[in-house]
N, C-alpha and C positions, 0 to 999 in steps of 0.2 A: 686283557684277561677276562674280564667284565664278559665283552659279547661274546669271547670264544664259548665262556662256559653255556651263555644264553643258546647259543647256535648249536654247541651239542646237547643239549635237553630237549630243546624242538626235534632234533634229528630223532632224538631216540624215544618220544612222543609216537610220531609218525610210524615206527615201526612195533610189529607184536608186542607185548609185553614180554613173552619167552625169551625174545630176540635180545630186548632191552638188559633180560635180567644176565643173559650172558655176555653181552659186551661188559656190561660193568663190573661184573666179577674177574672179567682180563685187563681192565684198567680202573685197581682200586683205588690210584692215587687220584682218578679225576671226578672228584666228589663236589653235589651242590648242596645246599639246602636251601628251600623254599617252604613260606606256610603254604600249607593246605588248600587253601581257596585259590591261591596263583597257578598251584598248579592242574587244578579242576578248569580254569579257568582256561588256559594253555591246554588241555585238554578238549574242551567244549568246541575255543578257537580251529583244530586239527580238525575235529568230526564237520563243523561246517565248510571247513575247505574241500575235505573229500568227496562231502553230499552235493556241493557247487560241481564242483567237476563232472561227478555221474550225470547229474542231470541238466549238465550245458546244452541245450537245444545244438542240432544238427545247422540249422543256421537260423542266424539273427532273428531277419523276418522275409516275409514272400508277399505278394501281391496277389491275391485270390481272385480278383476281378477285376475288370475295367469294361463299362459302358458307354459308349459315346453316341451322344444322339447330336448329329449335326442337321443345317439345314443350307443347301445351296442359295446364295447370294451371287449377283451378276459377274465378281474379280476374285471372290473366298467364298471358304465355309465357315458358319458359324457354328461353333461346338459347345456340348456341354457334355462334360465329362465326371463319372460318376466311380469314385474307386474305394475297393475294400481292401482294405491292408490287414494284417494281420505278425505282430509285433509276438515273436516269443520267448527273446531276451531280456529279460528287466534289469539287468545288472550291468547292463555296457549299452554304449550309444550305439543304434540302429539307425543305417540311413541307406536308402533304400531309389536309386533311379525309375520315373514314371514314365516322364514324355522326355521326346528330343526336342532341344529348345534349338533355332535359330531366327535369321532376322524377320522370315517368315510367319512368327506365331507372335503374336500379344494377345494379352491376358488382359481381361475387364473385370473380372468378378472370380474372387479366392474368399475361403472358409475360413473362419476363426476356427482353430483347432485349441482343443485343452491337450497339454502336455506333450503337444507336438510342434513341428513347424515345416513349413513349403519353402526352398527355398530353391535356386542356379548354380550347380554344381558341375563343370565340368563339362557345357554344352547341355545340360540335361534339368531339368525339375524334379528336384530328389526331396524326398518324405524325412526327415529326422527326428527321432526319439529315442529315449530310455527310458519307456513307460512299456509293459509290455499290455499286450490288450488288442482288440478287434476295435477299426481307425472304419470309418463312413462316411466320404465325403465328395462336396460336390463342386467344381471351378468351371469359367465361361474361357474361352478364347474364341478368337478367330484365326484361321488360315489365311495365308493370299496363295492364290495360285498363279500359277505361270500360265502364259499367255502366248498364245501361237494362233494368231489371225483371231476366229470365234472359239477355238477351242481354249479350254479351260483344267490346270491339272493341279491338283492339293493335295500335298504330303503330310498324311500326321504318323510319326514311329512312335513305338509305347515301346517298354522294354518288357520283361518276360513274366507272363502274370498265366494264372490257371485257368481263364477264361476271360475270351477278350473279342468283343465286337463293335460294328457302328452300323447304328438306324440313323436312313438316308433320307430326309424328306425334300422335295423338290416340285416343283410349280413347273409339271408339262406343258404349260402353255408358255413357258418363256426358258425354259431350254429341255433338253435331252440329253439323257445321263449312256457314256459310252463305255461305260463298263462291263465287263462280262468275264465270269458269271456274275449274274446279283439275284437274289433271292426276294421275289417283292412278295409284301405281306400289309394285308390293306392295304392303308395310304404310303405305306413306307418300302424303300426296297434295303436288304439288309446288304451285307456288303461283308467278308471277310480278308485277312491280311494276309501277304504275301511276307511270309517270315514273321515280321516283327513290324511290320510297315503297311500301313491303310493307303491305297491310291486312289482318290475319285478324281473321276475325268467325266467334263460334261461340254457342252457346246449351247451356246446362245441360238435362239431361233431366228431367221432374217424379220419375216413376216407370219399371222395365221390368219387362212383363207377366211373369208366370209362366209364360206355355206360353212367350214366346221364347228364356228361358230354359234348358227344356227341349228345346224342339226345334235349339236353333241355340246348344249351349254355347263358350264362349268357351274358343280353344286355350290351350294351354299350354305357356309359353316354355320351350325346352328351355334349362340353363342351358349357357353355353359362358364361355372365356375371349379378347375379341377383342385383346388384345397382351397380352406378356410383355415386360417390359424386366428383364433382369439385369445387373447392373455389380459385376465383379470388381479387387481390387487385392491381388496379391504381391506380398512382401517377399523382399529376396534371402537372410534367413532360414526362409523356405519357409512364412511365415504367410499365409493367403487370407482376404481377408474377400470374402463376398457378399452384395449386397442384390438383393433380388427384387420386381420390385412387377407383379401383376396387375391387370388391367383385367377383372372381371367382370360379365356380363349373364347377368339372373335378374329372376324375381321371388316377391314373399315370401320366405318363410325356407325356408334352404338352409343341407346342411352339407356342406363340400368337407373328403376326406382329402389329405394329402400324406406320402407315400414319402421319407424323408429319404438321402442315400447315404449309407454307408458311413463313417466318421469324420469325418462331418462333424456338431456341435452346431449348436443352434437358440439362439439368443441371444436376439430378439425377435421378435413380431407386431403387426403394426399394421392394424387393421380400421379404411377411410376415415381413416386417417391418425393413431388412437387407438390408444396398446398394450395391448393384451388381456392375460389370463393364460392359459396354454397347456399341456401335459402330455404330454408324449412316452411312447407306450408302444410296446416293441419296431418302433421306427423309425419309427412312425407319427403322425402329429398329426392329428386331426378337431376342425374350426371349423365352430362355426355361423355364420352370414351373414347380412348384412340388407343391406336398399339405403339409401345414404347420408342418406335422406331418405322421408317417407313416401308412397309414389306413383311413386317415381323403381325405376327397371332397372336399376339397376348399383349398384357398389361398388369399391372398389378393398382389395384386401388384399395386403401385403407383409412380407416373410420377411428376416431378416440373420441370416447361417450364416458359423462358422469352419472352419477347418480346416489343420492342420497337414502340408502337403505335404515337407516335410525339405528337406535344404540342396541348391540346384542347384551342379553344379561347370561343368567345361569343356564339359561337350555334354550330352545326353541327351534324353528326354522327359517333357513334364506331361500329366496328363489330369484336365479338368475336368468333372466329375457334375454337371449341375445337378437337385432334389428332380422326385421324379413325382409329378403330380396327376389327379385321377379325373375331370375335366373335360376338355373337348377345347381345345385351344387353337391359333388361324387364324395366330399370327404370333408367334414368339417370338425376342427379341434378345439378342444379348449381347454387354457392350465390356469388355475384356479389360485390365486395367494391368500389364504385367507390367515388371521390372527393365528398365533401359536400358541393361546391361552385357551383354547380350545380342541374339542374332538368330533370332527366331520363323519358323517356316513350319507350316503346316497340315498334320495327319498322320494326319488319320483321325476318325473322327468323323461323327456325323449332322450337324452345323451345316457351313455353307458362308461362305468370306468377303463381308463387303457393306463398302458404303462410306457408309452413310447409315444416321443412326439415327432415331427417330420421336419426338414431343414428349410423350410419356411419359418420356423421359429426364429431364426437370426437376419430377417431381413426386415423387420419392425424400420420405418424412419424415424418414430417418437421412441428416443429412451426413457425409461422409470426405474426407480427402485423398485424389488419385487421381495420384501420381505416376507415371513409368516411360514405357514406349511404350506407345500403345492400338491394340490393335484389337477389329475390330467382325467382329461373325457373325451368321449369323439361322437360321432353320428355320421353313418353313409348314408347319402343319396336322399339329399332336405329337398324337398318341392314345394314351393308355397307357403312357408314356415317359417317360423324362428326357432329354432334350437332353445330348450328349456333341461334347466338344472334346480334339481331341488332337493335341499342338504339339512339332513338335523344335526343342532349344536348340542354342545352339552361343557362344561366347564370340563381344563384338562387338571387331573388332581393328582397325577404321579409325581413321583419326587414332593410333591406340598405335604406332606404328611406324614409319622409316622405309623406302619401299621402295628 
């Protein structure tokens, strides 16, 4: 008798009050009482069920973009794959198919996502959440292709997204891509799908002639560094640790010096993510380089440096050096953990403030704790330099007081 009466008051909740007041005046004998607050309360309950409903998004979520930058390899392609999701149900699980998975595709390098997760759904790598929000992220695979004498074919299917391509790069002198149409642009040729489905098709070279050689030698990449991610954390003892991780493009062996500042030690080197052994002389360090792999343009090398800045008091200024290197570098970062007993402003310096950091940030091989407040800074296109940060302190006195 209990919930019938509960189940007709919700009923009659949900509809006009006019409606409500004439049902009840035709069935006087089915009477409740409630205090006051319960029934505001049941009340409040009804209005956010109806407000949910209006505004349940048309669907869950969509996949706004997908980038794949691949690179021909002699039996596969080697992909990286760059996707914007975009989540507009926050009240129910979103899960969402990217690529077609089979025995063809393994996977080397996936993202730590917040509030979300990658997982094999169905033949497929599908995206799950119940966070709604704008998702940015980036995974490695490779392809194998199938094989017919010298020819060479790689299938990647993505499922249905609002823009969606692959940049092709490829070494003419050791094969020939048979696709067509393909759209080359600089060093890359672009490539679109046929439905839902990328096909490249390329062929191994037998031999290349010796006058083409001569007459038409193949350039040479100059090397540069395309990001810099540095990540600082002080202590209100005045200790700094810093880790430094490059993104280098090259190829063959290479050796990069680095300019260390001023009291600041080198603690470790990590060449692709492996610690080297290293030797500092009169401030300097030269590494020889190789690419992660053999065939592959890049590398990653990273630096973790001390230094003992002395104790902050009630106000003053820091200035952070970060090492100079004899390579050009297009984009360099830096997030900053400094104590929380304090209030930072910017005070000089080549770096400028930003609000966004790039997904180099999660590929650190030295973990630390990164307590305190953060901030972020950047600088394009460092020649010759160290990148410099210079911050006024001043003690943080909100909440310590009353006014």
């Amino acid at each position: 008798m209990k919930n019938l009466v509960m189940i007709m008051l919700l009923t009659a909740l949900a509809l006009p009050r006019s409606s409500v007041t004439q049902e009840l005046s035709k069935t006087k004998e089915a009477t409740a009482q409630l205090p006051l607050e319960k029934v505001l309360e049941l009340y409040r309950q009804v209005d956010q069920l109806n407000q949910t409903q209006e505004l349940a998004p048309p669907v869950p979520a969509l996949v706004d973009r997908i980038d794949l930058n691949s690179r021909i390899l002699e039996d596969r392609l080697d992909v990286q794959a760059s996707f914007k999701i975009v989540v507009l149900d926050g009240n129910n699980w979103a899960q969402i198919a990217l690529i077609r998975v089979d025995d063809s595709i393994c996977f080397y390098d996936l993202p730590i996502l917040t509030d979300a997760a990658l997982h094999i759904n169905e033949g497929h790598l599908s995206f799950l959440t119940r966070t709604s929000g704008t998702y940015e992220f980036t995974l490695k695979f490779l392809v194998r292709a199938h094989q017919q004498g010298r020819q060479r074919q790689a299938r990647i299917t993505c499922e249905q997204a609002t823009l969606k391509n692959l940049h092709l790069e490829i070494d003419e002198h050791l094969f020939t891509l048979l696709n067509t149409p393909a759209h080359k642009e600089r060093d890359q040729y672009i490539l679109f799908p046929e439905g839902n489905t990328f096909l490249v098709t390329w062929r191994s070279l037998d031999s290349i002639p010796e006058t083409k050689l001569e007459n038409e030698p193949r350039p040479t990449i100059e090397p540069y560094i395309s990001q810099t991610m540095a990540s600082l954390v002080t202590t209100r003892e005045g200790i700094c640790l810093t880790r430094i991780l490059h993104a280098l493009h090259f190829e063959g062996l290479q050796t990069i010096t680095v300019t260390l500042p001023q009291d600041q030690s080198l603690l470790k080197i990590f060449l692709n993510r492996n610690a080297i052994p290293f030797t500092v002389q009169e401030g300097m360090v030269t590494i020889p380089v190789k690419p992660s792999r053999a065939g592959d343009k890049g590398a990653t090398l990273e630096f973790v440096l001390q230094q003992d800045i002395g104790n902050l008091y009630l106000a003053g200024h820091l200035e952070f050096r970060l090492p100079m290197i004899d390579w050009p570098i297009n984009e360099y970062y830096l997030e900053a953990f400094l104590p929380s007993t304090y209030n930072y402003e910017l005070d000089g310096g080549s770096l400028a403030l930003a609000h966004k950091l790039p997904q180099l940030k999660d590929n650190f091989s030295m973990t630390i704790p990164t307590p305190g407040k953060q901030y972020i800074f950047t600088q394009s296109l460092v020649l010759s330099s160290g990148p410099i940060a210079k911050l006024a302190y001043t003690v943080d006195l909100k909440d310590k007081y009353f006014e």
